[in-house]
N, C-alpha and C positions, 0 to 999 in steps of 0.2 A: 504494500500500500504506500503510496507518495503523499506526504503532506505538503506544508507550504514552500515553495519555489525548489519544488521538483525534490525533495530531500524523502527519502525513505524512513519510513516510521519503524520503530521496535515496540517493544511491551515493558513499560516501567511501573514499578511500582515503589514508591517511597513507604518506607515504616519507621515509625520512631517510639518511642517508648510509650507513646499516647497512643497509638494506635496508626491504620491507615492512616498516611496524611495524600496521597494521590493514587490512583491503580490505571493509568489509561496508554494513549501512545504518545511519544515523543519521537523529535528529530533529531538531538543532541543532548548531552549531559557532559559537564565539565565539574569535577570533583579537585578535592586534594586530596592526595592518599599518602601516606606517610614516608612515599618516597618523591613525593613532588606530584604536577597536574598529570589528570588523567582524561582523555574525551574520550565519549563512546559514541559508536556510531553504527548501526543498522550494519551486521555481519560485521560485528565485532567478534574476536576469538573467545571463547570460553576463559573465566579466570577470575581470581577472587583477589581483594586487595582491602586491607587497612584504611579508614581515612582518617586522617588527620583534623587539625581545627582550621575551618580560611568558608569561603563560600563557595555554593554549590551552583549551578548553572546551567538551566535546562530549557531548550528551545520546545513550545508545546505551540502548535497550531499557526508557527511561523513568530510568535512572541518569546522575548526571551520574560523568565522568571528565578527570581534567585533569594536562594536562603541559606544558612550558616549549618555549617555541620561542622562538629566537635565530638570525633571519634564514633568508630561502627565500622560496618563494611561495605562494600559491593561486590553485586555477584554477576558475572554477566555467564549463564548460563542458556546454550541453545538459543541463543537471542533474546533471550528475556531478562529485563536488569532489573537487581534489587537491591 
């Protein structure tokens, strides 16, 4: 599926200790992970990483939105991020 200006969507879902904070599609996500930035993008390789503290950065429906993360993980499994 292509979202906003031709970019291929994945399957994100955000969790935080409150619960669900988003579960839909994204174009992009830009994280820090404890070894420096990380983007993900639609056929991303499988793989799991530490974040760190800095802000999080996720393109949904061709808008960027952005929020602070201070430690957790991500997963980008079979194309689905979490």
């Amino acid at each position: 599926m292509e979202g906003a200006k031709g970019m291929t969507d994945f399957s994100l879902k955000i969790v935080t200790p409150d619960g669900v904070r988003f579960d839909g599609m994204a174009q992009e996500l830009v994280v820090r992970t404890t070894e420096g930035d990380m983007g993900i993008l639609a056929g991303h390789t499988n793989c799991v990483a530490a974040l760190g503290m800095g802000r999080a950065t996720v393109i949904i429906d061709g808008s960027y939105r952005y929020g602070a993360c201070i430690g957790g993980m991500v997963s980008v499994v079979n194309g689905e991020v979490t």
